[in-house]
C-alpha positions in Angstrom: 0.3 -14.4 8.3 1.3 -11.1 6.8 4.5 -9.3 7.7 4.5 -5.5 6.9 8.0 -3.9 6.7 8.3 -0.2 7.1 11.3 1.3 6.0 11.4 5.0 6.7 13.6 7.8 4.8 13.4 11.5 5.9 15.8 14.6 6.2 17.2 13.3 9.4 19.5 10.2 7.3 19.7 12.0 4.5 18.2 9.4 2.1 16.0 12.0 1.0 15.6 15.8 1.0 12.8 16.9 3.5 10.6 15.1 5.9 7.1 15.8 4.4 6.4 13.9 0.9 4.3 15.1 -1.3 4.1 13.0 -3.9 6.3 9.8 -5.3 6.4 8.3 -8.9 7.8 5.6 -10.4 9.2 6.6 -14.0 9.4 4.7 -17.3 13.5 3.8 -15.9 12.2 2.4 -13.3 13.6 5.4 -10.3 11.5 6.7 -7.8 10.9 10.2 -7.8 10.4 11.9 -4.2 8.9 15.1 -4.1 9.2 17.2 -0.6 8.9 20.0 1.0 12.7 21.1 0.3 12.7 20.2 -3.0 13.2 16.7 -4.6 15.4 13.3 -4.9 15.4 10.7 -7.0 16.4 7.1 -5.9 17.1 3.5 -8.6 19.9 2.5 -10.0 19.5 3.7 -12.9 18.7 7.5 -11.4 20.2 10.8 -13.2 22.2 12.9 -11.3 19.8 15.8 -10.7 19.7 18.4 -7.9 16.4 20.8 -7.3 15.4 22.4 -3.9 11.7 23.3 -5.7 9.0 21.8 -3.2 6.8 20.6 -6.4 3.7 18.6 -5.2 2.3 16.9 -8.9 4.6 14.9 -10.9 4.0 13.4 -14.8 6.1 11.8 -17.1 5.6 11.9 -21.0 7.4 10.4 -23.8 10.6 10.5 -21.5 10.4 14.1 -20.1 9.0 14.6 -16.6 6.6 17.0 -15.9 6.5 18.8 -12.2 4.3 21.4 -10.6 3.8 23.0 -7.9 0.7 24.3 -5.7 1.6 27.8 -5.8 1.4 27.4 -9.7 4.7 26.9 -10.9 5.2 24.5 -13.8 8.7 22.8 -15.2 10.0 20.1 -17.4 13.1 18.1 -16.7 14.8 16.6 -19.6 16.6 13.6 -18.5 19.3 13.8 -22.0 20.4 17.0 -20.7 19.7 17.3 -17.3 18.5 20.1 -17.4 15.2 21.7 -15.6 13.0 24.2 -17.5 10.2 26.5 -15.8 7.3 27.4 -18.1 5.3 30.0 -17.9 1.7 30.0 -17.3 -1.3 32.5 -17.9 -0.7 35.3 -15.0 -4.0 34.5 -13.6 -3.0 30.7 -12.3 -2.0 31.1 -8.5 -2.7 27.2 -7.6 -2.2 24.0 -9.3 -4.6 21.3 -7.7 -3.9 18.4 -10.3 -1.7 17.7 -13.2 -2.5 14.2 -15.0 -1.7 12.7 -19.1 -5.0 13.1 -20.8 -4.1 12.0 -24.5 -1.0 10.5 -26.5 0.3 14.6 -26.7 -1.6 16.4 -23.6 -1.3 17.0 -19.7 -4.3 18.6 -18.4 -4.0 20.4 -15.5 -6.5 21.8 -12.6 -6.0 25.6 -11.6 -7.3 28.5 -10.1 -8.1 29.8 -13.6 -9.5 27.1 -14.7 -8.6 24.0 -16.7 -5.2 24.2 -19.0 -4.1 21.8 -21.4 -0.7 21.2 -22.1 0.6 19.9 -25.7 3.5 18.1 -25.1 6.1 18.1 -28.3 
């Protein structure tokens, strides 16, 4: 026989930051990264101290940096050396983000409104 544990976190113990999860990702550190509807919370042991009420729904991480985005087409980069999260902007046309995935050794590809745009990650 199987037994099936099910732990649940939410707003209401404060484990992590809203009830509805949009997305979660385990990164190359080996933290979970919890994205929800008021904004997101990393748990591990090994997790940075990092603090963002952004409800991103799509998550990627490349060559250390994470990438987030949001449905209502917002994009950002979190750089886990300094801590610190930076929007980028995107063609004025893009209102939605439906996907974000890696696509190559130095590209994210991501599905819009406006079409298809690929990222080069430096």
């Amino acid at each position: 026989p199987v037994t099936i544990g099910w732990p649940v976190y939410g707003d209401y113990d404060q484990k992590i930051k809203g009830d509805f999860v949009y997305n979660v990702t385990l990164d190359s550190k080996g933290n979970e990264w919890v994205l929800t509807d008021k904004g997101i919370s990393i748990i591990g042991k090994n997790a940075k101290k990092f603090e963002s009420d952004f409800p991103f729904h799509f998550i990627s991480e490349y060559k250390g940096k994470i990438w987030l985005a949001s449905n209502d087409g917002k994009l950002a980069c979190f750089n886990p050396a300094n801590s610190r999260l930076q929007f980028i902007n995107l063609p004025d046309q893009v209102g939605a983000i439906f996907s974000m995935h890696n696509v190559s050794n130095d590209q994210i590809a991501i599905g819009t409104n406006f079409g298809l745009i690929l990222v080069i990650c430096l």
